[in-house]
C-alpha positions as CSV (number, residue, x, y, z in Angstrom):
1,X,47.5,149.4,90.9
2,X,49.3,145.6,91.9
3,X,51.4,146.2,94.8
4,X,55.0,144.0,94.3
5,X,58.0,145.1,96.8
6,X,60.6,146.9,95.4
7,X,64.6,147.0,95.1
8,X,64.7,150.3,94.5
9,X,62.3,153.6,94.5
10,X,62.5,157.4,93.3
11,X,60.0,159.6,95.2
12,X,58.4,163.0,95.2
13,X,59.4,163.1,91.0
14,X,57.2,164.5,88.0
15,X,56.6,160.9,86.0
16,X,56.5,161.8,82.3
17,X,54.8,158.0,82.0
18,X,54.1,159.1,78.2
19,X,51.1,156.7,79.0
20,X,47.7,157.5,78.4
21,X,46.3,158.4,81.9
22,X,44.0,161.7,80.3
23,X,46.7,163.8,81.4
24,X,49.3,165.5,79.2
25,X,52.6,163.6,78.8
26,X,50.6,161.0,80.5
27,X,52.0,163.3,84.0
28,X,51.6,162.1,87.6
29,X,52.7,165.2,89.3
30,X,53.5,164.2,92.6
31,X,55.0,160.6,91.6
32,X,56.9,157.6,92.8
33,X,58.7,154.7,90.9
34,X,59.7,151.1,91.7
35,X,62.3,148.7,90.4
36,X,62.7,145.0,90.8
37,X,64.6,142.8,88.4
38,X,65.7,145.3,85.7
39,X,61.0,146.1,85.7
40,X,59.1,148.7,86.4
41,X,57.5,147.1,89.8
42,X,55.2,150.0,91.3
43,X,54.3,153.7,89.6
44,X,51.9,155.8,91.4
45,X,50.9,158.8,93.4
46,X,53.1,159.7,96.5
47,X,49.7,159.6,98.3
48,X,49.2,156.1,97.2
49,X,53.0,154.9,97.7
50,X,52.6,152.0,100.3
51,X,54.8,152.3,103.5
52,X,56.0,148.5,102.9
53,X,57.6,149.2,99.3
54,X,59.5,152.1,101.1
55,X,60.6,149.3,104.2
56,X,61.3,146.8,101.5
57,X,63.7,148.4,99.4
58,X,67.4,148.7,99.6
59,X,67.3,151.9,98.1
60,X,64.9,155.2,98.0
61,X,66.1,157.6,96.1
62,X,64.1,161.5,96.9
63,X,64.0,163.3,93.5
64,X,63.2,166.7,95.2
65,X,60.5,167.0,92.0
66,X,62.7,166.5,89.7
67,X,61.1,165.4,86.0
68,X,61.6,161.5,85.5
69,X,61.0,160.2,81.6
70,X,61.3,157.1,80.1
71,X,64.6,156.4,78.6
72,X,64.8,158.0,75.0
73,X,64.8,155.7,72.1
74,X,66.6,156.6,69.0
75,X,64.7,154.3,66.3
76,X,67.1,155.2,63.3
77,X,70.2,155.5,62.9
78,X,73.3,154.9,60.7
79,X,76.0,155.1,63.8
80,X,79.0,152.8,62.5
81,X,80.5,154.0,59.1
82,X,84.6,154.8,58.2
83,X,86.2,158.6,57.0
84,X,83.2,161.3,56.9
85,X,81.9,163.4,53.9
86,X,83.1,167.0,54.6
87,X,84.2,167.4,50.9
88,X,80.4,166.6,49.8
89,X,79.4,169.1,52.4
90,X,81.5,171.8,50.9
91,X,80.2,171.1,47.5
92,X,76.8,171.5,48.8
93,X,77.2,174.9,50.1
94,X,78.1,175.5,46.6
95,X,75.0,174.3,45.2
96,X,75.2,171.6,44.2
97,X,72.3,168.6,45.3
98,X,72.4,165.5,47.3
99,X,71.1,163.6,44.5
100,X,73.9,165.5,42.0
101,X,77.0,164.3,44.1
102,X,75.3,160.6,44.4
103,X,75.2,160.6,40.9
104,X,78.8,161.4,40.6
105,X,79.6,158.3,42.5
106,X,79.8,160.4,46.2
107,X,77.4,160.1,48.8
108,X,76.6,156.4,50.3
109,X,79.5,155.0,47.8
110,X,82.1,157.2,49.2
111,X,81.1,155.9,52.4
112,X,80.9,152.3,51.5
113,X,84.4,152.9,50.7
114,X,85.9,153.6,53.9
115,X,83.8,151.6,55.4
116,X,85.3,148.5,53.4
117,X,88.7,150.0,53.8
118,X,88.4,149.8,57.9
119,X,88.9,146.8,60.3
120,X,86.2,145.8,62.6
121,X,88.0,147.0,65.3
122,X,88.5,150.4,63.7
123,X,84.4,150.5,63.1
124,X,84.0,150.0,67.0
125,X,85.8,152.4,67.8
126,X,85.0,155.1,66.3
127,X,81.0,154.5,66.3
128,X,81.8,153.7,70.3
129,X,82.7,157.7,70.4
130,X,79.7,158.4,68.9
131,X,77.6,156.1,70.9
132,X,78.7,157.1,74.0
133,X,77.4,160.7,73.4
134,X,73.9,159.6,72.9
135,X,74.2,157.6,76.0
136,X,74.9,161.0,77.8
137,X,71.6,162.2,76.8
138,X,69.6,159.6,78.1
139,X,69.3,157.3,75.0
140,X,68.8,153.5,76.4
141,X,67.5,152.2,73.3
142,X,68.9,152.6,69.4
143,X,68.6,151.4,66.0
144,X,71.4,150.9,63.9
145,X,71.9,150.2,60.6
146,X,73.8,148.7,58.5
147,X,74.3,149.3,54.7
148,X,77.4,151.0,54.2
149,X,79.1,147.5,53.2
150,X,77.5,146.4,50.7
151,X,78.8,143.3,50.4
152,X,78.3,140.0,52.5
153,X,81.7,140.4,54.2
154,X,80.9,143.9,55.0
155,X,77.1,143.9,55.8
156,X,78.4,141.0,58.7
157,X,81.4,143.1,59.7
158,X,78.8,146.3,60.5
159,X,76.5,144.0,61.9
160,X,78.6,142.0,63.9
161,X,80.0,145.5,65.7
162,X,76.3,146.4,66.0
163,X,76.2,143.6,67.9
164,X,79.3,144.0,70.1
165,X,78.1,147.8,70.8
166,X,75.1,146.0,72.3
167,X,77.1,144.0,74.6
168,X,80.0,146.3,75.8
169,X,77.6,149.0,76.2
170,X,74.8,149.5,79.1
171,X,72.3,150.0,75.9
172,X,69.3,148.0,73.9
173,X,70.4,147.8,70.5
174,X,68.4,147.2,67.3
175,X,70.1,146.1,64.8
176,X,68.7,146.7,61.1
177,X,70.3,144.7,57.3
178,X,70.1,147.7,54.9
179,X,72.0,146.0,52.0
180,X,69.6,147.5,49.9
181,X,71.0,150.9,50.5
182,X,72.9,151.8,47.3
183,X,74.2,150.1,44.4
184,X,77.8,149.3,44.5
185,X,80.0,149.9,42.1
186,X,80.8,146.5,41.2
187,X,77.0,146.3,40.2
188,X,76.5,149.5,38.3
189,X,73.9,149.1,35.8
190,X,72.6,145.8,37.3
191,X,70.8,146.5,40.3
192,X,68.7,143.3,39.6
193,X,72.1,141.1,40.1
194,X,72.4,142.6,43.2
195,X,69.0,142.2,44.6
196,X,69.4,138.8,43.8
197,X,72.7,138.9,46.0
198,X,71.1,140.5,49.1
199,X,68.1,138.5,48.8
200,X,69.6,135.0,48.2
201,X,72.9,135.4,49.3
202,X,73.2,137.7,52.4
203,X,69.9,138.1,53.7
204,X,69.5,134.3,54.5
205,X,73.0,134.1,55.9
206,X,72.8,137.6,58.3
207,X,69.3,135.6,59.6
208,X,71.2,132.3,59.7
209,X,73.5,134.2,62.4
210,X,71.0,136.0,64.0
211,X,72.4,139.5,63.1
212,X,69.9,141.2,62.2
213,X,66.5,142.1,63.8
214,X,64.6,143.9,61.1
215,X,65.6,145.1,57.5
216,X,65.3,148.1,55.0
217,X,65.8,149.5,51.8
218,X,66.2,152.7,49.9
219,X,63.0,152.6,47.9
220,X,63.9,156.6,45.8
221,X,64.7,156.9,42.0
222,X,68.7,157.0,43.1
223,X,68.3,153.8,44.5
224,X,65.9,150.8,44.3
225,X,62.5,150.3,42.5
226,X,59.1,149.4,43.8
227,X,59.6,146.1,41.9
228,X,63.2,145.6,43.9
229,X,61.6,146.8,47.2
230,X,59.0,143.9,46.8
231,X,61.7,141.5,46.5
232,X,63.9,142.4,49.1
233,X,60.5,142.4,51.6
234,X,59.3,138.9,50.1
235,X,62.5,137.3,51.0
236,X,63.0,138.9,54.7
237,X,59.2,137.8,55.6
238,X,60.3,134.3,54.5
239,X,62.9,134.4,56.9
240,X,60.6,135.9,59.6
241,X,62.4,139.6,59.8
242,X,59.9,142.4,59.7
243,X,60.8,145.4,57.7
244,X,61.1,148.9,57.2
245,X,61.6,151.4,54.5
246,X,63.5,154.3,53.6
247,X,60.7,156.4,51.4
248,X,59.6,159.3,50.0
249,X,62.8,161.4,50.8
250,X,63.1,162.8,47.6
251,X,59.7,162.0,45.5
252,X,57.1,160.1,45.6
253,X,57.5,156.3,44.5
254,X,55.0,155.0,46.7
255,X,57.7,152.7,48.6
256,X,55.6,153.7,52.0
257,X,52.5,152.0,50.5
258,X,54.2,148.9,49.4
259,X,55.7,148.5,52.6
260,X,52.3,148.6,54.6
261,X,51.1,145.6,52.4
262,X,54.3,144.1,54.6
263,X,53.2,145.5,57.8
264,X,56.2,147.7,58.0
265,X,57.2,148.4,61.3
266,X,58.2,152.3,59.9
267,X,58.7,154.1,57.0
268,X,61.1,157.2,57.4
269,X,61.9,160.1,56.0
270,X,58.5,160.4,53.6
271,X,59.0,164.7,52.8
272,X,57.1,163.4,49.5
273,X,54.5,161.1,51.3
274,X,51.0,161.4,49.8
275,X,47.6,160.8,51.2
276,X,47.5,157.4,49.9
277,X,50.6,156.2,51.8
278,X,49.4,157.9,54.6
279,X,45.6,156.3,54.9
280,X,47.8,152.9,54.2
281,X,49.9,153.8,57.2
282,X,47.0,154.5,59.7
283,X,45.5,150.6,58.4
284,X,48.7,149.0,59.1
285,X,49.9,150.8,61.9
286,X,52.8,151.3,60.3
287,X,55.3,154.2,62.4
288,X,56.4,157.7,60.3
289,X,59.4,158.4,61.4
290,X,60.6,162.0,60.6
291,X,64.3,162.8,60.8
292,X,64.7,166.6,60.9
293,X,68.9,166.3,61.1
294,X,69.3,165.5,57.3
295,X,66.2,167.7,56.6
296,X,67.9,170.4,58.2
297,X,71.5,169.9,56.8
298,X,70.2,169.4,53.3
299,X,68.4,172.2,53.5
300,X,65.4,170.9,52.1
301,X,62.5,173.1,51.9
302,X,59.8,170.4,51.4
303,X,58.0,169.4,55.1
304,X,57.2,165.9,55.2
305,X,53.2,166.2,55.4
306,X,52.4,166.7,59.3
307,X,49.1,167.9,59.5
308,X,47.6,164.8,57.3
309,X,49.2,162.2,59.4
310,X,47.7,163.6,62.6
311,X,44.7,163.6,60.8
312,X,45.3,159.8,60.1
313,X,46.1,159.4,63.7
314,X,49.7,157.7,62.4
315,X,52.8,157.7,65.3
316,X,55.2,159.9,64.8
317,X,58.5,158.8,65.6
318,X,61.5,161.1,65.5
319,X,65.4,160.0,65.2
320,X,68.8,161.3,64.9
321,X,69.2,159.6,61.0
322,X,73.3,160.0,62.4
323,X,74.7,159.4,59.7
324,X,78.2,161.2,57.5
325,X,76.4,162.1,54.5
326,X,72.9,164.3,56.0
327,X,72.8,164.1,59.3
328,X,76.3,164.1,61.3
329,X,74.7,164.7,64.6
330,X,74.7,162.4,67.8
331,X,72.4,164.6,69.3
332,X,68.8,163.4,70.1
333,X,67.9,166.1,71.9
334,X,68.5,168.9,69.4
335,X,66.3,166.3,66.4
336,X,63.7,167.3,69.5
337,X,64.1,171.1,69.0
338,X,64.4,170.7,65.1
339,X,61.2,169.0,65.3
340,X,59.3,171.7,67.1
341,X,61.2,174.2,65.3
342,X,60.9,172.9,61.8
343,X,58.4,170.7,61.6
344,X,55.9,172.5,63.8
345,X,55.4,169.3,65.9
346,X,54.2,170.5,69.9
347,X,56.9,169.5,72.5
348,X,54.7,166.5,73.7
349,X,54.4,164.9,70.2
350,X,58.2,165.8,69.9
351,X,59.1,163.7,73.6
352,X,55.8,161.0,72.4
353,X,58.9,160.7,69.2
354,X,61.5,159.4,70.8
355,X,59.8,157.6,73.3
356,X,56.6,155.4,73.0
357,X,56.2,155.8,69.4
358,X,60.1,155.2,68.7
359,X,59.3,152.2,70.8
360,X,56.6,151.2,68.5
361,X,58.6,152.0,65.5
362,X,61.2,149.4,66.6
363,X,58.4,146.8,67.2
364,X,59.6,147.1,71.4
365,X,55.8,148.8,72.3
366,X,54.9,147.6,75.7
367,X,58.3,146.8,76.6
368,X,60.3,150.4,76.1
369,X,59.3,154.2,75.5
370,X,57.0,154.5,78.5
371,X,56.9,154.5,82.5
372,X,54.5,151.5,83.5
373,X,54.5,148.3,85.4
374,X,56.1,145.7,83.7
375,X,58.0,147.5,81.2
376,X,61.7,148.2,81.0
377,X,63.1,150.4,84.2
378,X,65.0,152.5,81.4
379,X,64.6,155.8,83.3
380,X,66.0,159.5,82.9
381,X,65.8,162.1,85.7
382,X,66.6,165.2,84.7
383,X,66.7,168.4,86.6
384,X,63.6,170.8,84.8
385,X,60.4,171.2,86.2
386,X,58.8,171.1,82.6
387,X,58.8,168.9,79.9
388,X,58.6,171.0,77.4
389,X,62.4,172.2,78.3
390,X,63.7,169.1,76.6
391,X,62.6,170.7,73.3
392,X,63.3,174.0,74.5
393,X,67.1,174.3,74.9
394,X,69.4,173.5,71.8
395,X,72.0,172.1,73.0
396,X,73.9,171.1,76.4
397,X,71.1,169.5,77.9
398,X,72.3,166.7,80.1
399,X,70.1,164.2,82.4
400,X,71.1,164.1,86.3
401,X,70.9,160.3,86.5
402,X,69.9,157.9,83.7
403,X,69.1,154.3,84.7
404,X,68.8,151.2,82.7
405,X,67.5,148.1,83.0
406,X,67.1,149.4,86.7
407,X,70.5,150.2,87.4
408,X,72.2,153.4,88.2
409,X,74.9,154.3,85.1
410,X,77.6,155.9,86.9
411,X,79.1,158.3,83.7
């Protein structure tokens, strides 16, 4: 491996690279780590760690064999929003469906209202809180959406604190335009009308302004058609944004196909995904991400198909979907349990989910989600001797030191 000095180096640690080496987790058991210029300088064996990077450095760091992991990536979110939706989780325990209360005018309208109803500052704010406790975990990269505006003034506003969470905070933000979420209520019964408006209207300005970095849609009979879902993709890959999908949540449209034709970067949720979409996915290379919060708090009994998109060799990503509606948690590290638990996944795909593949899934591969030269120095050290602990404790689980961009956070 290149030899470059170093500014700093953690020795005698457990290097979860999540690189493919032949080894599980992509391990180097007795390990060492350099960092110069916010990049991953030198990675390698203690046996192999050269006595000049050690002289070089300003600082070496002895891990005592502590584990060290890339820093965790979570590739889909919905972090800023106003109020919350306990009322619609009481109904729920009652019986009644996620698709019933969105009928009824609740779910994403009901947040698109407070949402509207709050000042920008009042956004930050409170998605600061909730940002902040997925920095605790060791999260250095995030997604986050927007689509609970709905509007151009809106859609900016939740974009343009995105934005300004991105800069106040020591994190990589993604930011995603999901205007294609719901339709409002000043549309009802003219969802065309409003295609036209994110597709003409917003789209081009939120790309004039550089606020966005990718965009999505709801493609699911309570939302948008395959017909509206080709529109919305046809207008962002003439203003050079790739896209993603929401798909296959609660049937089978065959959104996840369509977007592959796009070269989606993901398509998420996909409970209903058939073989088709999946053999679509494996051509274009095209990410599942699987969010086990919202399958978990909606109680759904239908398992997004696992053992056929191993079988298609597709990623699998997995994310917090943090969101008011089905998935109020800001816990990445218990969507890792959930995953082993619920959807059976082992504990290295799980920690491959929010690392490399999340990376991939956020079109960062090469850059984020593993420990190699050049990439990122986003690391997390955390005080376990296995890492299949991450997925084993619910709850609680707290990193030792996280760095980012090769700097020490102090929290």
């Amino acid at each position: 491996m290149s030899f470059q000095l170093c500014s700093s180096v953690w020795t005698n640690a457990k290097l979860i690279t999540m690189d493919d080496n032949n080894q599980p987790y992509g391990l180097i058991s007795d390990g060492a780590i350099g960092v110069k210029d916010s990049k991953i300088s030198w990675l390698g064996t203690m046996t192999n760690l050269p006595d000049t990077v050690i002289e070089s450095s300003d600082d070496v760091i002895d891990c005592g064999g502590s584990l060290i992991t890339p820093g965790l990536i979570d590739c889909h979110t919905h972090l800023i929003f106003g109020g919350n939706r306990i009322s619609e989780f009481e109904k729920r325990l009652k019986g009644m469906s996620y698709e019933e209360i969105s009928r009824e005018g609740g779910g994403i309208r009901a947040t698109v209202d407070a949402t509207r109803a709050a000042s920008e500052e009042d956004l930050f704010e409170s998605a600061s809180v909730r940002l902040q406790k997925l920095l605790d975990e060791g999260i250095t990269t995030i997604e986050i959406k927007s689509g609970y505006g709905l509007d151009l003034e809106n859609e900016i506003k939740m974009l343009r604190v995105a934005r300004r969470l991105g800069e106040e905070f020591p994190i990589r933000v993604q930011t995603t335009f999901l205007g294609a979420h719901s339709l409002p209520s000043e549309h009802s019964g003219n969802s065309a009308r409003y295609i036209d408006l994110v597709c003409k209207e917003m789209m081009p300005e939120i790309a004039k302004n550089a606020l966005a970095d990718a965009v999505d849609i709801f493609c699911e009979g309570i939302a948008f058609n395959l017909d509206e879902t080709r529109r919305v993709f046809e207008a962002a890959t003439e203003l050079g944004l790739p896209v993603k999908i929401h798909a296959e949540q609660l049937s089978n449209q065959g959104g996840t196909k369509l977007a592959c034709e796009f070269g989606a970067l993901s398509a998420d949720h996909l409970e209903y995904l058939d073989e088709e979409g999946i053999k679509s996915m494996a051509r274009s290379g095209t990410v599942a991400v699987l969010l086990p919060g919202a399958f978990y708090f909606l109680r759904e009994t239908k398992l997004p198909p696992i053992e056929k998109l191993r079988a298609h060799n597709v990623p699998i990503a997995i994310a917090t979907d943090l969101n008011p509606g089905s998935s109020p948690s800001p816990s990445l590290l218990m969507m890792l349990n959930m995953a082993t638990t619920l959807f059976n996944l082992t504990p290295e795909e799980a920690l491959a989910g929010i690392t490399i593949n999340a990376a991939t899934a956020l079109g960062l591969q090469g850059q984020k989600g593993k420990l190699a030269v050049g990439a990122d120095a986003d690391l997390v050290i955390w005080d376990m001797g296995d890492p299949a602990e991450l997925s084993y404790w619910i709850g609680n689980t707290k990193p030792t030191s996280i760095i980012i961009a090769g700097k020490l956070q102090v929290r």
